[in-house]
VEXTORVEX-157135 format. One record per residue (C-alpha): x, y, z. Coordinates in nm, 4 decimals, always signed. Example, Ala and Ser with C-alpha at 12.3 -4.5 7.8 and 13.67 -1.06 7.14 Angstrom:
NODE         x         y         z
NODE   +1.2300   -0.4500   +0.7800
NODE   +1.3670   -0.1060   +0.7140
***
This chain:
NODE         x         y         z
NODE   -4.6271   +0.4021   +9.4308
NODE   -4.4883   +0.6077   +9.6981
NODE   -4.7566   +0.6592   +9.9710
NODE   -4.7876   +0.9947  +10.1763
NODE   -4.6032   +0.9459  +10.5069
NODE   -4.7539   +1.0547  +10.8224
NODE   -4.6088   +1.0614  +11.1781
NODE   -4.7923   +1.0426  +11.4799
NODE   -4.6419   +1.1745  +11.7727
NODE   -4.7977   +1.1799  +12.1066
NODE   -4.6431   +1.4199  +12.3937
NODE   -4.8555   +1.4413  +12.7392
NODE   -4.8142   +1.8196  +12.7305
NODE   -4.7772   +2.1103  +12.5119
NODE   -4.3880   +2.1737  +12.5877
NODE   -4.1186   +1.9690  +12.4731
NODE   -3.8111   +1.9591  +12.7531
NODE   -3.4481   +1.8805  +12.6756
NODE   -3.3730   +1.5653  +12.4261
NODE   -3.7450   +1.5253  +12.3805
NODE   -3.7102   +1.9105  +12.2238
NODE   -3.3720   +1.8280  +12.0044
NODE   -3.5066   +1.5042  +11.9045
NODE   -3.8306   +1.6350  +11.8154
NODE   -3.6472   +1.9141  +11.6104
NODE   -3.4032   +1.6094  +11.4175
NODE   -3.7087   +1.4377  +11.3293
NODE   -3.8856   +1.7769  +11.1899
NODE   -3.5853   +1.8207  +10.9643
NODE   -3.5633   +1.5068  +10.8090
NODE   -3.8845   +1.4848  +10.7697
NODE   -3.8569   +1.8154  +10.5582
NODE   -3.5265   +1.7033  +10.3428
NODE   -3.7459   +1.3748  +10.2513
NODE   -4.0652   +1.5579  +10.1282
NODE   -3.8344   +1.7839   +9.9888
NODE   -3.6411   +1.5394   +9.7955
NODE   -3.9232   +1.3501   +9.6792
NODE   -4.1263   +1.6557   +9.5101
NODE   -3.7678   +1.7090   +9.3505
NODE   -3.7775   +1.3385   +9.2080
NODE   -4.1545   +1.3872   +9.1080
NODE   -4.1007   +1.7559   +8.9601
NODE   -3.7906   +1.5233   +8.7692
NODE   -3.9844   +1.2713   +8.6621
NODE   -4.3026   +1.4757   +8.5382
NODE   -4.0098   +1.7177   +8.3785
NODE   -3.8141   +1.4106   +8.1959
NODE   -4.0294   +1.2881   +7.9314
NODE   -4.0165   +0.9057   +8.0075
NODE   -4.3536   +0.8217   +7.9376
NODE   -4.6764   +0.7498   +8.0917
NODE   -4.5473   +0.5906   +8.3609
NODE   -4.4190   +0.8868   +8.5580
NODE   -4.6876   +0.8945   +8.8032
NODE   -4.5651   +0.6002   +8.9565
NODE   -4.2712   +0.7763   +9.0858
NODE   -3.9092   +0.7325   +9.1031
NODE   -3.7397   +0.4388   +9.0153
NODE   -3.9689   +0.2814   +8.8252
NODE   -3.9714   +0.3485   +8.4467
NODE   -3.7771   +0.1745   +8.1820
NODE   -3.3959   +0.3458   +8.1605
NODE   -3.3986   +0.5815   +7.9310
NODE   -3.1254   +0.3512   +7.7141
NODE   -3.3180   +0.1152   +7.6749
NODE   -3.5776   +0.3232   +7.5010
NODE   -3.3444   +0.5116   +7.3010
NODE   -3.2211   +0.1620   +7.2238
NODE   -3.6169   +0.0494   +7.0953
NODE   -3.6224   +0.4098   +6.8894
NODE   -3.3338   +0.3667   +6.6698
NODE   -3.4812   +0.0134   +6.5556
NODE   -3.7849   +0.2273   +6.3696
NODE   -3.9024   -0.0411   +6.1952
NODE   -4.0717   -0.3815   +6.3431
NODE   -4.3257   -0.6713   +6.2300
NODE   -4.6622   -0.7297   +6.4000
NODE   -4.8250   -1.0891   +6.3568
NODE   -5.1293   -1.1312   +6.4430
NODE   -5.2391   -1.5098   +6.4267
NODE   -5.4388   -1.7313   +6.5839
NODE   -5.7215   -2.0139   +6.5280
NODE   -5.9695   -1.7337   +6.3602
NODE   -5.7395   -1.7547   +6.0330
NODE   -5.9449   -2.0751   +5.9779
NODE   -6.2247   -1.8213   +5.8954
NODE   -6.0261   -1.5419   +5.7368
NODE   -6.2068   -1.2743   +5.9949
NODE   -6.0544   -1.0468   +6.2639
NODE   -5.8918   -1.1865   +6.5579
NODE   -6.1040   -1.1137   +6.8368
NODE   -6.3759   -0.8875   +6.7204
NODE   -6.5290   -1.0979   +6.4560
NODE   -6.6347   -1.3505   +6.7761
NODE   -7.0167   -1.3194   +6.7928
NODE   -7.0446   -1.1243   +6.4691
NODE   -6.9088   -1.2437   +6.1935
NODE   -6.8310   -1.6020   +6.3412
NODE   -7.0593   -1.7202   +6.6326
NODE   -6.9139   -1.7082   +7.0021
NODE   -6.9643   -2.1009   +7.0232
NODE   -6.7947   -2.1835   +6.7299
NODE   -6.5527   -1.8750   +6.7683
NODE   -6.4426   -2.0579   +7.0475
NODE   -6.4094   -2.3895   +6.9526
NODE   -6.2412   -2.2964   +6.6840
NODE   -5.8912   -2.3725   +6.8416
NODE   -5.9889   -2.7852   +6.8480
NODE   -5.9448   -2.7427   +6.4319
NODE   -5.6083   -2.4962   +6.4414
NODE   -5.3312   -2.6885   +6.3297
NODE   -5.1045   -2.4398   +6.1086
NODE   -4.8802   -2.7255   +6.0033
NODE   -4.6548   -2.5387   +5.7457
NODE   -4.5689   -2.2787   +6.0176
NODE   -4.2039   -2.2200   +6.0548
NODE   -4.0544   -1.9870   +6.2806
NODE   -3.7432   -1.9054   +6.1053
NODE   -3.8661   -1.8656   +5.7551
NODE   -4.1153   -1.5714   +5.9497
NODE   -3.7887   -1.4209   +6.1457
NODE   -3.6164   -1.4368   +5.8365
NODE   -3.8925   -1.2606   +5.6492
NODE   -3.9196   -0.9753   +5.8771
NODE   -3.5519   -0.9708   +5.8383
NODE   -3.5126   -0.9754   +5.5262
NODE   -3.7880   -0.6449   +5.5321
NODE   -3.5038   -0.4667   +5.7285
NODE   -3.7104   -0.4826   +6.0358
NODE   -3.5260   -0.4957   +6.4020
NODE   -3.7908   -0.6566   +6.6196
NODE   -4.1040   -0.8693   +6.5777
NODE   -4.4156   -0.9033   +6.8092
NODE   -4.6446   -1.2032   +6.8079
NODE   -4.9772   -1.2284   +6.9360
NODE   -4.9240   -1.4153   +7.2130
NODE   -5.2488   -1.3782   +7.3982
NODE   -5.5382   -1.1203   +7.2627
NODE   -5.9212   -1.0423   +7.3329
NODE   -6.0355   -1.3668   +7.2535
NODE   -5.7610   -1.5216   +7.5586
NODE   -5.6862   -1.7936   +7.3423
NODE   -5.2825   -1.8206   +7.4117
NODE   -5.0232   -1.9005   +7.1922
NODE   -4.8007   -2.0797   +7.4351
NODE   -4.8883   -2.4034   +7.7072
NODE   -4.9519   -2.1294   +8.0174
NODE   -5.0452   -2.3562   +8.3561
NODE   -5.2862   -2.0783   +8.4026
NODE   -5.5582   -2.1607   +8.1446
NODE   -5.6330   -2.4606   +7.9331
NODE   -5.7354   -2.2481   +7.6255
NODE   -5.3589   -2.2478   +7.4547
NODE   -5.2082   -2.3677   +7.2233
NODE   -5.1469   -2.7572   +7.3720
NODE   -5.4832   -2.8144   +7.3302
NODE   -5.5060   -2.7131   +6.9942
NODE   -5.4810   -3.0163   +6.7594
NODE   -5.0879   -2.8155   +6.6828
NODE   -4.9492   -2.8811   +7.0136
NODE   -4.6046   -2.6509   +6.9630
NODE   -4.5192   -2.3709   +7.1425
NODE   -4.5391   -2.0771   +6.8809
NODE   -4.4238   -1.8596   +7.1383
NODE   -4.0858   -2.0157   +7.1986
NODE   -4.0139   -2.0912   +6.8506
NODE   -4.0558   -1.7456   +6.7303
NODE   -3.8367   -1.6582   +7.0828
NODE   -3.5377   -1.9010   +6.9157
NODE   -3.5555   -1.8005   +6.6232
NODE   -3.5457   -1.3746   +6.6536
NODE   -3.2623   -1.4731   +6.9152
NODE   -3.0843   -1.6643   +6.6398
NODE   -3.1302   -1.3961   +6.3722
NODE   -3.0660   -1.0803   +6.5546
NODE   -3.3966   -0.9239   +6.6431
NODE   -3.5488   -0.8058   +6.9397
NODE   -3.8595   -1.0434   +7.0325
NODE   -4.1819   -0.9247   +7.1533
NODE   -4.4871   -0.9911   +7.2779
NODE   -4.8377   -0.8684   +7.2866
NODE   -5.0612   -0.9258   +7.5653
NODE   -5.4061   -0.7860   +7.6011
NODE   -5.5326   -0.6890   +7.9340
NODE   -5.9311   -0.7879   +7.8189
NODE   -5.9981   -1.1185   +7.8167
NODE   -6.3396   -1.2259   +7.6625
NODE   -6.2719   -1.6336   +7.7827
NODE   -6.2194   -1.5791   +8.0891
NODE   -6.5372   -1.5745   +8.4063
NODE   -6.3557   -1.3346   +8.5705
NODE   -6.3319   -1.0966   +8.3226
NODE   -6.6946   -1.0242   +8.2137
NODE   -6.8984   -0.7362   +8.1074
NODE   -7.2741   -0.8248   +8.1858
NODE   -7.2443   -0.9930   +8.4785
NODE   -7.0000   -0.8978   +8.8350
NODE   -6.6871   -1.0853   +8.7993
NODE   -6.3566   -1.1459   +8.9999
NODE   -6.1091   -0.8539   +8.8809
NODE   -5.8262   -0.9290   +9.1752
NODE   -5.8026   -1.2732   +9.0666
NODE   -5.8383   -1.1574   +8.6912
NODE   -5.5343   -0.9575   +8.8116
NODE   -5.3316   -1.2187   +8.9465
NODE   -5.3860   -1.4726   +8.6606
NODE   -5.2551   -1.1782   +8.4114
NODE   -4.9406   -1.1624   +8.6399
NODE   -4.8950   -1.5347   +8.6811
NODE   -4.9195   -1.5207   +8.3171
NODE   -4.6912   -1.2221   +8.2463
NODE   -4.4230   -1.3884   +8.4915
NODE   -4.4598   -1.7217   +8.2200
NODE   -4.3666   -1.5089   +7.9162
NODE   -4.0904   -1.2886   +8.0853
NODE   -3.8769   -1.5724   +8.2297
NODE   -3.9337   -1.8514   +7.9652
NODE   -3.9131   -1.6201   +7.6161
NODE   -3.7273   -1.2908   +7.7871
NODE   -3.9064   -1.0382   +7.5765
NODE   -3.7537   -0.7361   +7.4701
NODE   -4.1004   -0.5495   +7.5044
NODE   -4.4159   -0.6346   +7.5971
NODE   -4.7207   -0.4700   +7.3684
NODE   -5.0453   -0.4375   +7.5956
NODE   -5.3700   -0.3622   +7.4585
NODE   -5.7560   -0.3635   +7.5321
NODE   -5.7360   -0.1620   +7.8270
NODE   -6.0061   +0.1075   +7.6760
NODE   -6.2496   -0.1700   +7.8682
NODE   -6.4677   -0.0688   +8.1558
NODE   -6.3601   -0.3344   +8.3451
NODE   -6.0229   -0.2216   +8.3673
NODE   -5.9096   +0.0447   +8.5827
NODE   -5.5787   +0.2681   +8.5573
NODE   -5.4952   +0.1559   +8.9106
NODE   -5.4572   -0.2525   +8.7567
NODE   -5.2214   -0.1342   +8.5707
NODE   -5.0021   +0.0346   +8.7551
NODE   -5.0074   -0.2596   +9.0136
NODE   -4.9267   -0.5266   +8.6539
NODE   -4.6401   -0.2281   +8.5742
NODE   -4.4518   -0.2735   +8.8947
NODE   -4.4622   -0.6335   +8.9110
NODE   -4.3352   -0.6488   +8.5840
NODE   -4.0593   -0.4327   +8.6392
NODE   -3.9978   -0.6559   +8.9808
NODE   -3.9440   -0.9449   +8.6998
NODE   -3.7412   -0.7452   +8.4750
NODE   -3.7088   -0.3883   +8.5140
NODE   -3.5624   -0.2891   +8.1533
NODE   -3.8370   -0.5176   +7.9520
NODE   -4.0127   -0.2302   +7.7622
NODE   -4.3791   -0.1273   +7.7939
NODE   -4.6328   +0.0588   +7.5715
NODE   -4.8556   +0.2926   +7.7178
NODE   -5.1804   +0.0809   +7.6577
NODE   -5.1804   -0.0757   +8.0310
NODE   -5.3705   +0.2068   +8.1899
NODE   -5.6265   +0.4586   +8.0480
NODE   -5.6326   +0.7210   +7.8638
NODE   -5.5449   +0.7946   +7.5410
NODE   -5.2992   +0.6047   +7.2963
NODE   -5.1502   +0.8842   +7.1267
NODE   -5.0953   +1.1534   +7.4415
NODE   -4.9752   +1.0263   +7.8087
NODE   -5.1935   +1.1793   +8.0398
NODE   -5.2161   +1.1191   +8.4526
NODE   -5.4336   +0.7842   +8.3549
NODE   -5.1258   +0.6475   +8.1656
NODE   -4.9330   +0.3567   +8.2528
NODE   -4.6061   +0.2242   +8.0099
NODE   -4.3318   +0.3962   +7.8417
NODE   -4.3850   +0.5076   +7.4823
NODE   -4.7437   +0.6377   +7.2617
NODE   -4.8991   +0.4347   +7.0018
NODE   -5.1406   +0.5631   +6.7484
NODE   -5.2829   +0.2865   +6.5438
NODE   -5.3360   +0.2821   +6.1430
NODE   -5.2298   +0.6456   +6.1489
NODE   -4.8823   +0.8102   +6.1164
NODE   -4.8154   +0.9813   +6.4780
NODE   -4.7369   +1.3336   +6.4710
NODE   -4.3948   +1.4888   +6.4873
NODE   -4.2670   +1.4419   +6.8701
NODE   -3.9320   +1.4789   +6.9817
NODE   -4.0488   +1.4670   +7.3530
NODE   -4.2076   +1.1256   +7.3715
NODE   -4.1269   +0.8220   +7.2331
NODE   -4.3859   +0.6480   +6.9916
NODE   -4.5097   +0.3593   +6.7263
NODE   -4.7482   +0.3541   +6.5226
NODE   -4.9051   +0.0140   +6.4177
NODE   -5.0417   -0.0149   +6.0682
NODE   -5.1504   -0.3319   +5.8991
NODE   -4.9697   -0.4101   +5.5269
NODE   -5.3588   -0.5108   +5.4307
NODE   -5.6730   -0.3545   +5.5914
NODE   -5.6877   -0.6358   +5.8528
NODE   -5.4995   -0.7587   +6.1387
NODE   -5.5649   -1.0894   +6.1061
NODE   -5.5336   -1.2641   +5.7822
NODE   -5.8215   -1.2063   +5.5251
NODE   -5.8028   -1.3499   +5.1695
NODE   -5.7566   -1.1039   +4.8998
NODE   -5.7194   -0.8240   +5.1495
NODE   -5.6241   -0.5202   +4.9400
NODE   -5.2304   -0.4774   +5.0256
NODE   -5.0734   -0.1393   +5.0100
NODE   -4.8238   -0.0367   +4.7389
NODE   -4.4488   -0.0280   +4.7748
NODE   -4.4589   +0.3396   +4.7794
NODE   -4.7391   +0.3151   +5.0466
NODE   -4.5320   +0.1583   +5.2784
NODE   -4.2590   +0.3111   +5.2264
NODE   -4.3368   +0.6403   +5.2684
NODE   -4.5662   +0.5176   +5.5460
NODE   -4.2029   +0.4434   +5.7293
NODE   -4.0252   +0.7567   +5.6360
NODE   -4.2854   +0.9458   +5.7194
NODE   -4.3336   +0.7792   +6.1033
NODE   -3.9248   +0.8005   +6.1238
NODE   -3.9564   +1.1777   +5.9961
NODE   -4.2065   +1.2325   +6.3021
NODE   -3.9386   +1.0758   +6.5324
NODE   -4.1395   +0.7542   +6.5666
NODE   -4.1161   +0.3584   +6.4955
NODE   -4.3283   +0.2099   +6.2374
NODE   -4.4969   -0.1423   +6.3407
NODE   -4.5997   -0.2666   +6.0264
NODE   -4.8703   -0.6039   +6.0662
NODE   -4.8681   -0.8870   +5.8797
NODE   -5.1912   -1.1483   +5.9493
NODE   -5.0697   -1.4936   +5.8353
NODE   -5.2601   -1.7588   +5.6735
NODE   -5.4323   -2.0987   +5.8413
NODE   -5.1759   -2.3199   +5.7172
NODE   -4.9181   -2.1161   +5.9284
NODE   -4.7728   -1.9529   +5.6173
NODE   -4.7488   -1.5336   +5.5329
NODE   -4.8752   -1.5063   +5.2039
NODE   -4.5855   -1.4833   +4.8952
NODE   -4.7239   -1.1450   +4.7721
NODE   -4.6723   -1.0197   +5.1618
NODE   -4.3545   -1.1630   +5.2126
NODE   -4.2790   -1.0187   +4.8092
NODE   -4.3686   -0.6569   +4.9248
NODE   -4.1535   -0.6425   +5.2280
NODE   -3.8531   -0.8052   +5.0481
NODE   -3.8758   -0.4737   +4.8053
NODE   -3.8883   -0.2678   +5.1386
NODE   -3.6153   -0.4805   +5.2459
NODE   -3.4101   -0.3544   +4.8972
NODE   -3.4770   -0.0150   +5.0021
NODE   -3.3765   -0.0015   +5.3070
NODE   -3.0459   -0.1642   +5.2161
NODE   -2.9622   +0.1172   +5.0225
NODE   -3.1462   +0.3731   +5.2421
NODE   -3.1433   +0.2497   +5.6130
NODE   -2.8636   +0.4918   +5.7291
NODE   -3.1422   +0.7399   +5.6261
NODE   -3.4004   +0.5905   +5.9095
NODE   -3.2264   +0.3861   +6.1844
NODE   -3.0532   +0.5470   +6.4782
NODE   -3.1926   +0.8748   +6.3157
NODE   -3.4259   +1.1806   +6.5084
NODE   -3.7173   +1.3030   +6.3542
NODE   -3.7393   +1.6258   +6.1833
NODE   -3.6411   +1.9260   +6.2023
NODE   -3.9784   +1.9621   +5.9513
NODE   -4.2995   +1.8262   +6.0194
NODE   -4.3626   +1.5479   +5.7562
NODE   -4.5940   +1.5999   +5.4585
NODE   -4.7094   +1.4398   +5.1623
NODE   -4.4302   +1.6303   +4.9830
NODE   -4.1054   +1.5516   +5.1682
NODE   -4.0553   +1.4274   +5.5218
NODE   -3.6747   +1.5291   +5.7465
NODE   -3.4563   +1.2591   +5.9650
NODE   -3.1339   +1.3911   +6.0957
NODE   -2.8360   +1.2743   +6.2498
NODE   -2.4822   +1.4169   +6.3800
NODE   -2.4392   +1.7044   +6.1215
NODE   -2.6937   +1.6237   +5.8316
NODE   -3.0736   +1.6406   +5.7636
NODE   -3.1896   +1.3502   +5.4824
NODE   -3.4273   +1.4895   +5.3249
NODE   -3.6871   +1.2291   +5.1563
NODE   -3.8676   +1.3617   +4.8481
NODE   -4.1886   +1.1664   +4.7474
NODE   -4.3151   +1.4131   +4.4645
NODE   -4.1900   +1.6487   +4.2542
NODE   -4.4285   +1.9090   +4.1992
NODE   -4.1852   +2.1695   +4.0052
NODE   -3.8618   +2.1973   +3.9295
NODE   -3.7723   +2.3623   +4.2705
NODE   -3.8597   +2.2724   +4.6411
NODE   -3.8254   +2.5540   +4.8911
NODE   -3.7934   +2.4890   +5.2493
NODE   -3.8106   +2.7360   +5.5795
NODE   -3.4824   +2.8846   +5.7095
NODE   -3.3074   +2.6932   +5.9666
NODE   -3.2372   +2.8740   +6.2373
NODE   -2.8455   +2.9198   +6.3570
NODE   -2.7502   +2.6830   +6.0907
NODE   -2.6566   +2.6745   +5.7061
NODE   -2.6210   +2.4250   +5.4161
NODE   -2.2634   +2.3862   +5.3635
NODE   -2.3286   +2.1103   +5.0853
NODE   -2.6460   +1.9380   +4.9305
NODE   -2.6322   +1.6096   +4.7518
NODE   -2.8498   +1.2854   +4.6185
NODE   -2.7669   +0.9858   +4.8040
NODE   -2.6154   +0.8624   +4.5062
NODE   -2.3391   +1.1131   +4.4860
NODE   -2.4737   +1.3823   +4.2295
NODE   -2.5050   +1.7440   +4.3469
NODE   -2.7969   +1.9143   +4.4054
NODE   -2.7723   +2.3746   +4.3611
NODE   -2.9788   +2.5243   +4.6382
NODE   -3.0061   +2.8883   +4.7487
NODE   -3.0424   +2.9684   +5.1250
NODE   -3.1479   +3.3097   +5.2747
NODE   -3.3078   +3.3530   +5.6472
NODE   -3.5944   +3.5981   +5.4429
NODE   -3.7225   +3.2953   +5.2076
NODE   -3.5668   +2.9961   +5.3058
NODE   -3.4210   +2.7120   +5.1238
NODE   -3.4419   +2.6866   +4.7625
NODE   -3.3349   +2.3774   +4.6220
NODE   -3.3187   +2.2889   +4.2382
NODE   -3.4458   +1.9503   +4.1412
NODE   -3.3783   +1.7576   +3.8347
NODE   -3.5984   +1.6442   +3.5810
NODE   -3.6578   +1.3243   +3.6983
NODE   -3.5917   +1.1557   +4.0784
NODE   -3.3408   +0.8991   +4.1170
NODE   -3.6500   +0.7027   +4.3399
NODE   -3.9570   +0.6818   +4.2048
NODE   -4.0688   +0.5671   +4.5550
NODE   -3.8650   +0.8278   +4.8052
NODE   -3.5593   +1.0143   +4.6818
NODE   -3.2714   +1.0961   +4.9415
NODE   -3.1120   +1.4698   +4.9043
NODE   -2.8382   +1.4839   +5.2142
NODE   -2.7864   +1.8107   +5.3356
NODE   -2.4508   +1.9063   +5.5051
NODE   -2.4925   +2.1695   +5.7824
NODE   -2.2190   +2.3447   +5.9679
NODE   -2.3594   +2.2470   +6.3192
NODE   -2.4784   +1.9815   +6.4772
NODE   -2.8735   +1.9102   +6.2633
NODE   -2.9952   +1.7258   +6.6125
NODE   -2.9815   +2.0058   +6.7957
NODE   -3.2158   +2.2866   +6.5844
NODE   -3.5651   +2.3135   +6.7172
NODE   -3.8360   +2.1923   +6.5407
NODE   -3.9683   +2.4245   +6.2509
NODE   -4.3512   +2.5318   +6.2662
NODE   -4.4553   +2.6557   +5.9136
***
């Protein structure tokens, strides 16, 4: 935060005589350059699109590389896992509904996910063409996935007694992607974190830093993924104060916007972190802001058995779709007691694993648009060419709206064959489709402009 400055000066009498006068004029003038200078670095920051955390002020918010860095990845793995896959319910919100509080949380004396194995879940997300992974390290319920000296509810004390945390760390590190880390700012198991009756928020405060300052030096996260912070008990001003100590532990870890208040899709004066994310819903087309959604490959986080999975084209589209908005898709995956992701999970993301190999110079390191995805088609676009993903056909011609200052030099399938369009600034672009789609699940048509396709403004039709 940078607090409002105020100078006291004290003269015994209205008139100011010799150096008293120039020094007294000095002062004035600094004085003004500062103020000056800092409503230029706030108009900057307010002006630069770096996320919610610009009301912090100058200096503070991840470097822009960094997040351009997260962007291109577009596609990551959420786990969510804990001892409530002994019951098959939601982590966290099936305690004292569906499972009783008590046993809820006892539940971690029974967890012991023997056939869990780090590496065979990097490898899987991997293998899915995803770029980073986030585990569950800590959520509502405050039961923590690594040994933290800060509470005895972890993961020692569970009859498993290995650091999930740290595996998981090892093995992203040895297989190339970014690890994460999700960390809720509600705790429902801890006394000073309670709704019905007064509790201790400073020292709630300081335990989540203590705890924070655990995960950031031992497993060096690439991003951490906050949540619960919708709570009453937690105010925008907690989070600012968690932001900043953060970045005083590592100022280019990245930071979603759910550690202060407001909204998750829109950054507002309340918001504290660095990108949007809309949950189990496509975000809409933003080239200003950086976002991910999170949607689960079943209908719940945590693992449920014979939770209804989504199709291959589903998910697929689901990603084109969130990299046609200019966003990064965080697909979930809830695995089983044992410690195992379930074969016909695993199955499903090696076939979006398949497409992607063919496809992935489509999505990664791409921008969003120029059009506004639809159930139809969806845009990504890079140097000199807009892909242009085609779920449906619906005739034997697609038309598009006229880009502006720019023209199709040359329009072909991904696989080589040429596609006849006409383009006219009146109607548009009208391109002739074939009979049948190469894809049955997304077909690629790359269009060749004559200027650079990053650069036209988005299309409103």
């Amino acid at each position: 935060m940078i607090n409002a400055i105020t100078l006291n000066k004290k003269h015994q009498s209205g008139v100011l005589h010799g150096s008293n006068w120039t020094s007294n004029c000095f002062t004035k003038l600094v004085c003004s350059v500062f103020f000056v200078l800092i409503g230029c670095v706030s108009v900057y920051a307010q002006l630069s699109g770096t996320g919610g955390t610009r009301q912090l002020g100058a200096g503070i918010t991840t470097p822009k590389m960094v997040i351009d860095d997260f962007m291109d990845k577009r596609f990551g793995m959420f786990i969510h896992f804990g001892p409530v896959s002994l019951r098959g319910t939601e982590i966290g919100w099936s305690r004292g509904k569906e499972v009783p509080t008590v046993e809820y949380d006892n539940l971690y004396k029974e967890f012991n996910p023997a056939l869990f194995n780090a590496d065979e879940w990097v490898k899987t997300a991997k293998d899915a063409g995803m770029k980073y992974l986030v585990i569950t390290a800590k959520h509502h319920d405050g039961f923590c996935l690594w040994p933290t000296a800060f509470s005895d509810y972890n993961i020692m004390n569970s009859l498993f007694k290995r650091d999930i945390v740290q595996e998981l760390s090892t093995a992203c590190k040895k297989q190339g992607l970014a690890f994460c880390i999700y960390f809720t700012v509600a705790d429902w198991h801890d006394s000073n974190y309670t709704e019905d009756k007064p509790g201790n928020m400073d020292q709630f405060v300081l335990t989540i830093k203590n705890e924070l300052k655990e995960v950031i030096t031992r497993y060096k996260p690439y991003m951490l993924w906050f949540d619960g912070n919708w709570e009453k008990q937690w105010k925008q001003e907690y989070g600012a104060e968690v932001y900043q100590y953060i970045k005083s532990v590592d100022k280019d870890v990245i930071v979603n916007n759910r550690l202060g208040k407001g909204e998750h899709t829109a950054f507002s004066e309340a918001s504290v972190g660095d990108y949007l994310t809309p949950e189990q819903k496509i975000g809409e087309l933003n080239m200003v802001n950086p976002w991910e959604s999170c949607i689960t490959i079943c209908n719940q986080w945590a693992w449920k058995p014979n939770d209804k999975m989504k199709t291959l084209k589903e998910c697929i589209q689901t990603l084109v779709k969130t990299a046609g908005g200019n966003g990064n898709l965080l697909l979930n995956v809830g695995p089983m007691m044992d410690g195992r992701i379930e074969t016909r999970q695993i199955e499903r993301l090696k076939e979006m694993g398949v497409w992607l190999d063919k496809y992935g110079t489509t999505i990664y390191g791409t921008k969003g648009g120029p059009y506004k995805p639809n159930n139809t088609y969806a845009t990504t676009r890079k140097g000199n060419i807009i892909y242009l993903h085609i779920f449906e056909r619906n005739s034997d011609k697609l038309i598009l709206p006229a880009l502006a200052d720019a023209k199709i030099k040359k329009a072909h399938f991904f696989n080589g064959e040429e596609v006849s369009f006409i383009q006219n600034k009146d109607f548009g672009i009208l391109i002739n489709l074939p009979k049948d789609l190469p894809d049955p699940v997304s077909s690629v048509i790359i269009l060749e402009l004559d200027k650079n396709a990053e650069s036209i403004k988005v299309i409103s039709f």
